[in-house]
py3Dmol code that shows the C-alpha trace and the ligand (Angstrom):
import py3Dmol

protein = """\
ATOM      1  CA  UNK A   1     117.441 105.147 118.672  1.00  0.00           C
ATOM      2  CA  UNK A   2     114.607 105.063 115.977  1.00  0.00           C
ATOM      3  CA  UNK A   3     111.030 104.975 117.622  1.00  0.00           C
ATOM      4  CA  UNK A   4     108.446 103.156 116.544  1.00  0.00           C
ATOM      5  CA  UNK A   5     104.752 103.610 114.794  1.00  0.00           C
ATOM      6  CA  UNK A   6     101.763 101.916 116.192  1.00  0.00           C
ATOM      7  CA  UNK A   7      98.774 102.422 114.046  1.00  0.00           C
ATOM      8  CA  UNK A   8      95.161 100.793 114.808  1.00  0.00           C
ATOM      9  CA  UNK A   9      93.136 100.157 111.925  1.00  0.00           C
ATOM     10  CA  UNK A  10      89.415  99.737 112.634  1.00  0.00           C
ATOM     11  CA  UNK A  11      88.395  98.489 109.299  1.00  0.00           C
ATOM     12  CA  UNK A  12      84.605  98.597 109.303  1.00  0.00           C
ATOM     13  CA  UNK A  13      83.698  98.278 112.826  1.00  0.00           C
ATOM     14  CA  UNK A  14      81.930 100.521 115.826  1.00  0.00           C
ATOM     15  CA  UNK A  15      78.965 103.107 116.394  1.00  0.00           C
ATOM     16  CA  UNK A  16      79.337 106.717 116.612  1.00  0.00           C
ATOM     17  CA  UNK A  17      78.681 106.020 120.268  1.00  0.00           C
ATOM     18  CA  UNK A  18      81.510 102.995 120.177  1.00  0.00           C
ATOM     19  CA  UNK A  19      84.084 104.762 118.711  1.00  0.00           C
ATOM     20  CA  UNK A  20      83.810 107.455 120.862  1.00  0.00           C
ATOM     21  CA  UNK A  21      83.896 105.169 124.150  1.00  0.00           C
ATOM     22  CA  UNK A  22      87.350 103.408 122.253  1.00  0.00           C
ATOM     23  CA  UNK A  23      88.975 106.890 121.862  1.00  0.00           C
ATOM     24  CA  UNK A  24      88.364 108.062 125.048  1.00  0.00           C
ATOM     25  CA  UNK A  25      89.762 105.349 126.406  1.00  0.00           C
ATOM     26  CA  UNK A  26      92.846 104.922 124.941  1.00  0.00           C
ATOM     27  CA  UNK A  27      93.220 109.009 125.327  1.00  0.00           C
ATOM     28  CA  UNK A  28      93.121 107.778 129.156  1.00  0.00           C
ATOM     29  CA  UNK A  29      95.161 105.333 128.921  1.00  0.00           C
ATOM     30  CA  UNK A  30      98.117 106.559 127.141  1.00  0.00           C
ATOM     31  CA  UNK A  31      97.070 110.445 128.885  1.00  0.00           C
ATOM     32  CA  UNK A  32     100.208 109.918 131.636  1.00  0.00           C
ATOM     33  CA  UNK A  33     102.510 107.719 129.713  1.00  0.00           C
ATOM     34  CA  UNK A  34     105.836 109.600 127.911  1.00  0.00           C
ATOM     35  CA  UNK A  35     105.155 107.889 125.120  1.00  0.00           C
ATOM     36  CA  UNK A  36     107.979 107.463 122.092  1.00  0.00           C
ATOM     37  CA  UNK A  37     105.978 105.426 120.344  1.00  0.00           C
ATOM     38  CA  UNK A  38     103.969 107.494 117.756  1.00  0.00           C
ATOM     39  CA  UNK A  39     100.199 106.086 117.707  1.00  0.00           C
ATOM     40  CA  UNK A  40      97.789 106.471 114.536  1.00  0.00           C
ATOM     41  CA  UNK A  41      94.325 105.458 114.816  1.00  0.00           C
ATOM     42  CA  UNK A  42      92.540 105.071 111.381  1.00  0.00           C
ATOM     43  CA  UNK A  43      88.455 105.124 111.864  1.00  0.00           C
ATOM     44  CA  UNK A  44      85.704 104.669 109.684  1.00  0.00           C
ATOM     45  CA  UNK A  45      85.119 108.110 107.684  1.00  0.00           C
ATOM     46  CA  UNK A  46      82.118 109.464 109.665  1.00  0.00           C
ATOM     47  CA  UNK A  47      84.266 109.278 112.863  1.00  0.00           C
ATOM     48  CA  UNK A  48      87.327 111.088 111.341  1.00  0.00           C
ATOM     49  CA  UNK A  49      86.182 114.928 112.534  1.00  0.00           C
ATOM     50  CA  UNK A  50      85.297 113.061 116.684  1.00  0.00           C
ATOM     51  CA  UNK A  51      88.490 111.801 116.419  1.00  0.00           C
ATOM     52  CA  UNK A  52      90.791 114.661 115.811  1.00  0.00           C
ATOM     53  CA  UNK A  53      89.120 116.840 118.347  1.00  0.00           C
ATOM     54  CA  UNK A  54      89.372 114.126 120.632  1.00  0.00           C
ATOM     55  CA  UNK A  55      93.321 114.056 119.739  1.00  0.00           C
ATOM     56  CA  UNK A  56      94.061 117.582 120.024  1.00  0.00           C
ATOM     57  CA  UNK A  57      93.908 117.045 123.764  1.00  0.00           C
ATOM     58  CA  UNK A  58      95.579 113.738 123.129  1.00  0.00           C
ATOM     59  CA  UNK A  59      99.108 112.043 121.884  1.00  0.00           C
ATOM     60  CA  UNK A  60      97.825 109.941 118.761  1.00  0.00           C
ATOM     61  CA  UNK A  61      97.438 111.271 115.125  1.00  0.00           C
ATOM     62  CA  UNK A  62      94.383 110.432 113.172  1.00  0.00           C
ATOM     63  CA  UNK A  63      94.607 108.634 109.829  1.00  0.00           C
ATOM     64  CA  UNK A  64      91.881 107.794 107.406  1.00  0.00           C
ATOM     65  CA  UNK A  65      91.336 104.183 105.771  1.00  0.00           C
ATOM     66  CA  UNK A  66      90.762 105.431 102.196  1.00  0.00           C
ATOM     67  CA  UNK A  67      90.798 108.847  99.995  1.00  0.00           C
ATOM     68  CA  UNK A  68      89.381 109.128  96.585  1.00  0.00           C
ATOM     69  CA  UNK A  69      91.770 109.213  93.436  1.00  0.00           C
ATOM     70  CA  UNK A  70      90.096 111.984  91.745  1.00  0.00           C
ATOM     71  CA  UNK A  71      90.155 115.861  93.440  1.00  0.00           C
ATOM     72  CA  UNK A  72      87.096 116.575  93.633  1.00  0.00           C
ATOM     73  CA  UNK A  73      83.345 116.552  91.876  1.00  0.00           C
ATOM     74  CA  UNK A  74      81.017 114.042  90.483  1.00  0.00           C
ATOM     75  CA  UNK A  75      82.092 110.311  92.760  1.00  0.00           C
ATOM     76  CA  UNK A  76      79.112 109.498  94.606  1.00  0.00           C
ATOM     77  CA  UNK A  77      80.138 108.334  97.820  1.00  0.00           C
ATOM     78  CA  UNK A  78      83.694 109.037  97.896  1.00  0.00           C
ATOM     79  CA  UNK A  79      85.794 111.390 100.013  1.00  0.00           C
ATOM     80  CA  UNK A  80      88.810 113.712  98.420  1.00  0.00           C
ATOM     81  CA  UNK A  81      92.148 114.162 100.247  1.00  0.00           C
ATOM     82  CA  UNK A  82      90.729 118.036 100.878  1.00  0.00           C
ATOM     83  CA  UNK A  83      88.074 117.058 103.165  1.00  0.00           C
ATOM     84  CA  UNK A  84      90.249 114.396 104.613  1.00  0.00           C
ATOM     85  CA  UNK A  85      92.933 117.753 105.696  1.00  0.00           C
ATOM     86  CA  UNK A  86      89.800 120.049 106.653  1.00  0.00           C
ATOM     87  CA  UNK A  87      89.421 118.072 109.666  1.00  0.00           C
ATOM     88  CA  UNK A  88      92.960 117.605 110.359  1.00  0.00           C
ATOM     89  CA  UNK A  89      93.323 114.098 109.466  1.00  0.00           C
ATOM     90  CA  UNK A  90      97.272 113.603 109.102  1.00  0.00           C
ATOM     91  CA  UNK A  91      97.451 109.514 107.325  1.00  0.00           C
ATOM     92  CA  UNK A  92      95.819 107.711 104.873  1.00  0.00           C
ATOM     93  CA  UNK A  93      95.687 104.199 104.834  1.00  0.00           C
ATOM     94  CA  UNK A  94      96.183 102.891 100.768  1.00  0.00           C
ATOM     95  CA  UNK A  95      96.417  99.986  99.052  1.00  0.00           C
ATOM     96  CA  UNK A  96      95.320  97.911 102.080  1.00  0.00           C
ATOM     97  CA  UNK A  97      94.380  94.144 100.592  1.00  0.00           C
ATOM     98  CA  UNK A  98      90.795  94.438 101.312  1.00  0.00           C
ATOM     99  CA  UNK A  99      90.880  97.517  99.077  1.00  0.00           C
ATOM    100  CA  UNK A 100      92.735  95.559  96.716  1.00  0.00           C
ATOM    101  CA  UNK A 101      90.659  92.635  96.548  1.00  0.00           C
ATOM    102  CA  UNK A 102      87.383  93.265  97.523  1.00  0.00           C
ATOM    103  CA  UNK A 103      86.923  96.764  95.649  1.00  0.00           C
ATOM    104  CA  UNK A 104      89.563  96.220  93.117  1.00  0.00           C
ATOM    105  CA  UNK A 105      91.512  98.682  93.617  1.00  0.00           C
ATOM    106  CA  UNK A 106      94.999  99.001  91.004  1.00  0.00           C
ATOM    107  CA  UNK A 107      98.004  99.887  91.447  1.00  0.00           C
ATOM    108  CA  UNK A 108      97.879 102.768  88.945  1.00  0.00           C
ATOM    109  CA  UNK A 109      94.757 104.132  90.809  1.00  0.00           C
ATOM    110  CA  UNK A 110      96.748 104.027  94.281  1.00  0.00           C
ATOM    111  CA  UNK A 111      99.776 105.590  92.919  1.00  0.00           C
ATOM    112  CA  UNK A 112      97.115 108.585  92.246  1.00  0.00           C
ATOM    113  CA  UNK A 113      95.665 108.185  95.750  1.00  0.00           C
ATOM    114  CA  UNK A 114      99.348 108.452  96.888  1.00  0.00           C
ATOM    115  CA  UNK A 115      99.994 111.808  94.933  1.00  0.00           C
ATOM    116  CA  UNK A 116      96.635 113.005  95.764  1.00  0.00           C
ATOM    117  CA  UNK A 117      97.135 112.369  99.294  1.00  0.00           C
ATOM    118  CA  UNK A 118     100.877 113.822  98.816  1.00  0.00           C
ATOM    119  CA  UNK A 119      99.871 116.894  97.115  1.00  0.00           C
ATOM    120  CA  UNK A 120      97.444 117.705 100.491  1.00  0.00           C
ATOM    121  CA  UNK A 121     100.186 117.321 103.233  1.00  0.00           C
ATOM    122  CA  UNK A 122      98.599 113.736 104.103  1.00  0.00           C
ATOM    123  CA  UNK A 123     101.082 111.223 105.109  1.00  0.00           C
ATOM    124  CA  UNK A 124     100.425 107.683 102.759  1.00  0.00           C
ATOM    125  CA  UNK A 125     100.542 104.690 104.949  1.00  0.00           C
ATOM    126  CA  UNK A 126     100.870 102.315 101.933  1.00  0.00           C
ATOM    127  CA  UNK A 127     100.181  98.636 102.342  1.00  0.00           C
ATOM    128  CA  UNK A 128     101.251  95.706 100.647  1.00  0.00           C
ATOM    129  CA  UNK A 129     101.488  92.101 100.976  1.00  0.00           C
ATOM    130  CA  UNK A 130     101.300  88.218  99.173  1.00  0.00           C
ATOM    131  CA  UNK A 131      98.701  85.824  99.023  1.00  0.00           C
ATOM    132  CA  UNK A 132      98.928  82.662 100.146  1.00  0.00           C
ATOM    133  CA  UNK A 133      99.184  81.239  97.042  1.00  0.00           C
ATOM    134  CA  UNK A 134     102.348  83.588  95.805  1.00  0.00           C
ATOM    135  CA  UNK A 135     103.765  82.706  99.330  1.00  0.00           C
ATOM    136  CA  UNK A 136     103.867  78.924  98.585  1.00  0.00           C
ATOM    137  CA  UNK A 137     105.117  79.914  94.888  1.00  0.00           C
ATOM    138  CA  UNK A 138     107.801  81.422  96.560  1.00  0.00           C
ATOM    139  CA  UNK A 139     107.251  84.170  94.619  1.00  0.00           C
ATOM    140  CA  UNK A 140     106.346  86.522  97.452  1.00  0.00           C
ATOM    141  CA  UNK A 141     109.051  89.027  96.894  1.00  0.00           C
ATOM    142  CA  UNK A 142     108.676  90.123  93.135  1.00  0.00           C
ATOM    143  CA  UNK A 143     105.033  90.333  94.020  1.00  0.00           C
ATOM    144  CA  UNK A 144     105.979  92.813  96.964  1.00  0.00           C
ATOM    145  CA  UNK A 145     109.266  94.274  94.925  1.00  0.00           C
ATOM    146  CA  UNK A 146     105.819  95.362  92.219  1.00  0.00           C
ATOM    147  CA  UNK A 147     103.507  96.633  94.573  1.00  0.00           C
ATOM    148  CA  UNK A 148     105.841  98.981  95.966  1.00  0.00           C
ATOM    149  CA  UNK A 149     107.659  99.898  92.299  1.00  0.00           C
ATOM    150  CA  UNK A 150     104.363 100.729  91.089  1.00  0.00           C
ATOM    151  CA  UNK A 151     102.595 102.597  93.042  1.00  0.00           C
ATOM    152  CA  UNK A 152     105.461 104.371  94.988  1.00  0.00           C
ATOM    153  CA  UNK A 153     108.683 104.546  92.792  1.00  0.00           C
ATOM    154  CA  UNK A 154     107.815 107.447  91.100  1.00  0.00           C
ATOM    155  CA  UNK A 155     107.718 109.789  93.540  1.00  0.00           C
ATOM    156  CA  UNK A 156     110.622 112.411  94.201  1.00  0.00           C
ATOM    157  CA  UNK A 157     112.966 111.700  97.498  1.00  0.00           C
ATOM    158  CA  UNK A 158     111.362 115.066  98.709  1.00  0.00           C
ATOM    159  CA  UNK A 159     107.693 112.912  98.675  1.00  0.00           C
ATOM    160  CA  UNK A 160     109.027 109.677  99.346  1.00  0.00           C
ATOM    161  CA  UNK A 161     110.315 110.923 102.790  1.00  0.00           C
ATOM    162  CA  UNK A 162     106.440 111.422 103.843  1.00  0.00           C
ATOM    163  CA  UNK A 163     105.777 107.848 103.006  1.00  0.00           C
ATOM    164  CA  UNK A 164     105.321 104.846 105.516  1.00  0.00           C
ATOM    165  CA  UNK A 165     104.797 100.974 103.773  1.00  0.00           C
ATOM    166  CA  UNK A 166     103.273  98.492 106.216  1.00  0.00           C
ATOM    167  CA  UNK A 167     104.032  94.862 105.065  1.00  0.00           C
ATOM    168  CA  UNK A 168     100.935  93.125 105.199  1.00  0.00           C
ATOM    169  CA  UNK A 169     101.029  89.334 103.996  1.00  0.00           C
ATOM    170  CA  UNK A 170      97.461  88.691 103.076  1.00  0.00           C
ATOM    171  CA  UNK A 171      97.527  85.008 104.764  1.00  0.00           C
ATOM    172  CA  UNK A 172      98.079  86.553 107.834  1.00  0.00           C
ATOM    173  CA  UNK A 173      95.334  89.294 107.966  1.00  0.00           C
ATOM    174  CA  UNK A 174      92.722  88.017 110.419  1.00  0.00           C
ATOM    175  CA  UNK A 175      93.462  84.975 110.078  1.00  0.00           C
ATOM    176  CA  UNK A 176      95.408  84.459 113.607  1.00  0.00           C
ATOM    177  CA  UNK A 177      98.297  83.008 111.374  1.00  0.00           C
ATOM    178  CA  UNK A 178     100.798  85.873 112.161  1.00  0.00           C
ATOM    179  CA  UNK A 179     104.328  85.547 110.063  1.00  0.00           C
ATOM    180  CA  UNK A 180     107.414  84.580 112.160  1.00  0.00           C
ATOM    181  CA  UNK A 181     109.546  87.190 113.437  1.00  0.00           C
ATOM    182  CA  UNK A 182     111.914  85.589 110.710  1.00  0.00           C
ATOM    183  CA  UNK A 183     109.707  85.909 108.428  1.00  0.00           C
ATOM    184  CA  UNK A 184     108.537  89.679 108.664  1.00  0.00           C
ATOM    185  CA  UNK A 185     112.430  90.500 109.271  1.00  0.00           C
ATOM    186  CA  UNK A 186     113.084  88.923 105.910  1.00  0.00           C
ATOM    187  CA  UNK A 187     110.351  90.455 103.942  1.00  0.00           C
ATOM    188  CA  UNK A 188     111.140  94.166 105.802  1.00  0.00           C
ATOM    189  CA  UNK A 189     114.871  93.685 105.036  1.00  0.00           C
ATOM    190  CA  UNK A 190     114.453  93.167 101.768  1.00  0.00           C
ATOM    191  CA  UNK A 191     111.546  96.367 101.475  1.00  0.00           C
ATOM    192  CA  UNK A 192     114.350  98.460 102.923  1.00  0.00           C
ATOM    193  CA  UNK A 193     117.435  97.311 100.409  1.00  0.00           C
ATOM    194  CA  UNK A 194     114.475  98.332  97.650  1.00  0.00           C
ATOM    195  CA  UNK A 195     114.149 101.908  98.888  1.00  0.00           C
ATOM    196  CA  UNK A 196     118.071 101.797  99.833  1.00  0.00           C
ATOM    197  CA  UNK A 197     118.393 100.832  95.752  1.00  0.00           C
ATOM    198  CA  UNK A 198     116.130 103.956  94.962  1.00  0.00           C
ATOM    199  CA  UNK A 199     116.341 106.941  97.262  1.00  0.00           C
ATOM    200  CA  UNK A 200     119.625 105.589  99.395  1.00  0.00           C
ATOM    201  CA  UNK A 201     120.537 104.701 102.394  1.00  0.00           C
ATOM    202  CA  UNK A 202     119.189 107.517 104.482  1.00  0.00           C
ATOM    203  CA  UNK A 203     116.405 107.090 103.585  1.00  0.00           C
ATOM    204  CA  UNK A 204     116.077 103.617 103.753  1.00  0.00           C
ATOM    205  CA  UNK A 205     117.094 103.999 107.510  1.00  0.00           C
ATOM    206  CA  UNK A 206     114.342 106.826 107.730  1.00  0.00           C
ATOM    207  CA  UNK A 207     111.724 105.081 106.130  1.00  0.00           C
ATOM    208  CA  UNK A 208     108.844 103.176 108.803  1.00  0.00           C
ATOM    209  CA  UNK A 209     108.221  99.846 107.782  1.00  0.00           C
ATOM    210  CA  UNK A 210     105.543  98.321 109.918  1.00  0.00           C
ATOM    211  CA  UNK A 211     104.178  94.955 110.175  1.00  0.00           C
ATOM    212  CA  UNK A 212     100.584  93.881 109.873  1.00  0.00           C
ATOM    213  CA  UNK A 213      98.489  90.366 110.088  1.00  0.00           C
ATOM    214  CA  UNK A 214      97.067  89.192 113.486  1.00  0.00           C
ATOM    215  CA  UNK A 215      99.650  91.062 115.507  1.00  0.00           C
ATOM    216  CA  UNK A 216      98.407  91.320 118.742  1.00  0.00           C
ATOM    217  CA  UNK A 217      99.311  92.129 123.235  1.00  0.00           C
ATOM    218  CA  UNK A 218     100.923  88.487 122.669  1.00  0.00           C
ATOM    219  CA  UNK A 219     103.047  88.720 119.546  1.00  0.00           C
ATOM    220  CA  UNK A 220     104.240  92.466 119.300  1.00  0.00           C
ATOM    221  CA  UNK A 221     106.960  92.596 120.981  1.00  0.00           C
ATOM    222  CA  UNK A 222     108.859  89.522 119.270  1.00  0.00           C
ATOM    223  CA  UNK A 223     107.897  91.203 115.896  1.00  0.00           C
ATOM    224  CA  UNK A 224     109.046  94.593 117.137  1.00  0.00           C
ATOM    225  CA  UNK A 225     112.409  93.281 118.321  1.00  0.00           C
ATOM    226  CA  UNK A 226     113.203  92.472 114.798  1.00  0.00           C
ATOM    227  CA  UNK A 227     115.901  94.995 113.195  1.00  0.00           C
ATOM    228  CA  UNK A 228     113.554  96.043 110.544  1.00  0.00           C
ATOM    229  CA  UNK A 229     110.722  95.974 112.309  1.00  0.00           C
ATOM    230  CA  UNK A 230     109.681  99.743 113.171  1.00  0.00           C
ATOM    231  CA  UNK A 231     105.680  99.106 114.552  1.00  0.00           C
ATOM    232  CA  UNK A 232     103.087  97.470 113.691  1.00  0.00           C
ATOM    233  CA  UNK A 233      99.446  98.025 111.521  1.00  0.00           C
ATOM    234  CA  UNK A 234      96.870  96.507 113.688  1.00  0.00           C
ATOM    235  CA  UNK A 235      93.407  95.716 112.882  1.00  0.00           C
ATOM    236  CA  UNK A 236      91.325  93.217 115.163  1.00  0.00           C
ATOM    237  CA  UNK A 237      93.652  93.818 118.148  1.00  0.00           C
ATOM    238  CA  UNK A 238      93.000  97.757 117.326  1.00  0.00           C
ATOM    239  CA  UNK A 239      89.661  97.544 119.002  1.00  0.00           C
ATOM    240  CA  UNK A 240      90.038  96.926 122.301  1.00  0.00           C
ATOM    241  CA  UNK A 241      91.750 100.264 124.257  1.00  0.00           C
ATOM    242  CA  UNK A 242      93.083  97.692 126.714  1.00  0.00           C
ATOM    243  CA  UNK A 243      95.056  95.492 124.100  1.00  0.00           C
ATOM    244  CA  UNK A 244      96.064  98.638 121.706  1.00  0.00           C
ATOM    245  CA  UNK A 245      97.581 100.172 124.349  1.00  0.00           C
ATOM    246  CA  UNK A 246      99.540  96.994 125.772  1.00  0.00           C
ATOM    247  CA  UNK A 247     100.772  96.349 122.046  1.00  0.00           C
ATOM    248  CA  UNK A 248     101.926 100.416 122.383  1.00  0.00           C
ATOM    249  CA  UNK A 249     104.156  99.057 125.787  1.00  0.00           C
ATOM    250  CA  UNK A 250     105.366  96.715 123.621  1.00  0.00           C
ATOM    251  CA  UNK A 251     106.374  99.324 121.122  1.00  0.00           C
ATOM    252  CA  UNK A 252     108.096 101.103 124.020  1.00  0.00           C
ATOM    253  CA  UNK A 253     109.847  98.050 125.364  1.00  0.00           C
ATOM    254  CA  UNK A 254     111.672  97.397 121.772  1.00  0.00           C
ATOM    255  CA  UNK A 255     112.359 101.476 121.756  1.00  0.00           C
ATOM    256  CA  UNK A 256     114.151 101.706 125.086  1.00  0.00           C
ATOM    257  CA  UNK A 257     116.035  97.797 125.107  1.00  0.00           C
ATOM    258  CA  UNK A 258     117.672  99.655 121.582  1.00  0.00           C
TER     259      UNK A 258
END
"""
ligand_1 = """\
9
PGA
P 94.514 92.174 111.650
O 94.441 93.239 110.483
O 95.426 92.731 112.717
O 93.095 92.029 112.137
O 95.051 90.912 111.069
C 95.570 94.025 110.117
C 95.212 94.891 108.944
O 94.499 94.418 108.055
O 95.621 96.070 108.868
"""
view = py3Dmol.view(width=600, height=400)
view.addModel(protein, "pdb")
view.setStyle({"model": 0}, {"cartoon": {"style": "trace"}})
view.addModel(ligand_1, "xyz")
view.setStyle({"model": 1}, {"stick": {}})
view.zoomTo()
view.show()
């Protein structure tokens, strides 16, 4: 029996005053449940510190939504992979396709936010995903079979085993158009044979794939069922403790039917 991840990702939403209302209610919420299901909420960076006190009395792990590439020093604004650990933050979100598109992020500039995060004992939750336009090409896979080469292939099996991908097809991300259960199982099967190809089949059995794009209380639990399936990224549905926490049952559901 593998368990699975569920991992909220807030994007740029809430107040201080929000954020803590959210956390403390899905603390409550998931406070008497005997949970397999791992949970990972991902905040905005000024909520990161709240959070991981607020988890130390609770069952979810804390991940960020972005680290800097660079160690430390001059890069106004940004936030290193050291202050990420000094208040306990365990994942970092990278490579998600906002990052991508909006702030241009690269691929050889994530593969150094990987090692970065690596080399500080924070867990990459590394994203990656087509457009629309490479879906319709039917190209979708060498674009995916890239990403991941890129930014992740060079990493020893000793750091690829603290690795987690979430398939994210762009089209799908807020856009209510979730992919089929067929088509995430497709896309997650073939993810897996990539890692199988590179680091073997251990740890292509070990590795979490989850899904992401508009997955929501309705659609989890068809997407979880799928083989390769092992939880879901979740943005929109993320903020409300009463739908994160029915898309955790979910979660639960697939774990205990395996
Ligand atoms: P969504 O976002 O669930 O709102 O589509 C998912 C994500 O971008 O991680």
């Amino acid at each position: 029996m593998k368990n699975k991840i569920v991992a909220g990702n807030w994007k740029m939403n809430n107040t201080f005053s929000e954020a803590e209302d959210l956390l403390v209610a899905i603390a409550e919420s998931i406070e008497d449940m005997r949970l397999e299901t791992e949970i990972i909420i991902c905040p905005p960076a000024l909520y990161l510190e709240m959070a991981t006190d607020i988890a130390q009395e609770s069952n979810f792990y804390v991940g960020a939504q972005n680290v800097a590439y660079a160690e430390k020093g001059a890069y106004t604004g940004e936030i290193s992979a050291a202050m990420l650990k000094s208040v306990d933050v365990d994942f970092c979100i990278v490579g998600h396709s906002e990052r991508r598109n909006y702030f241009h992020e690269t691929d050889e500039e994530l593969a150094k936010k990987i090692d970065i995060l690596l080399a500080n004992q924070i867990n990459p939750i590394f994203c990656c995903g087509e457009s629309l336009t490479d879906r319709e090409n039917g190209n979708f896979k060498q674009v995916i079979e890239n990403q991941i080469k890129n930014t992740l292939f060079h990493l020893s099996v000793e750091q690829f085993e603290n690795i987690t991908i979430a398939y994210e097809p762009i089209w799908a991300i807020g856009t209510g158009l979730t992919a089929t259960p067929q088509q995430a199982q497709e896309v997650h099967a073939f993810i897996r044979k990539l890692i199988e190809e590179k680091y073997g089949t251990e740890m292509a059995y070990n590795t979490y794939i989850l899904y992401g794009g508009s997955c929501n209380a309705k659609n989890a639990l068809d997407l979880f069922s799928c083989t390769d399936v092992d939880g879901g990224l979740i943005g929109g549905a993320s903020l409300s403790a009463q739908d994160f926490v029915e898309i955790v049952n979910a979660a639960e559901t697939c774990t205990k039917n395996d």
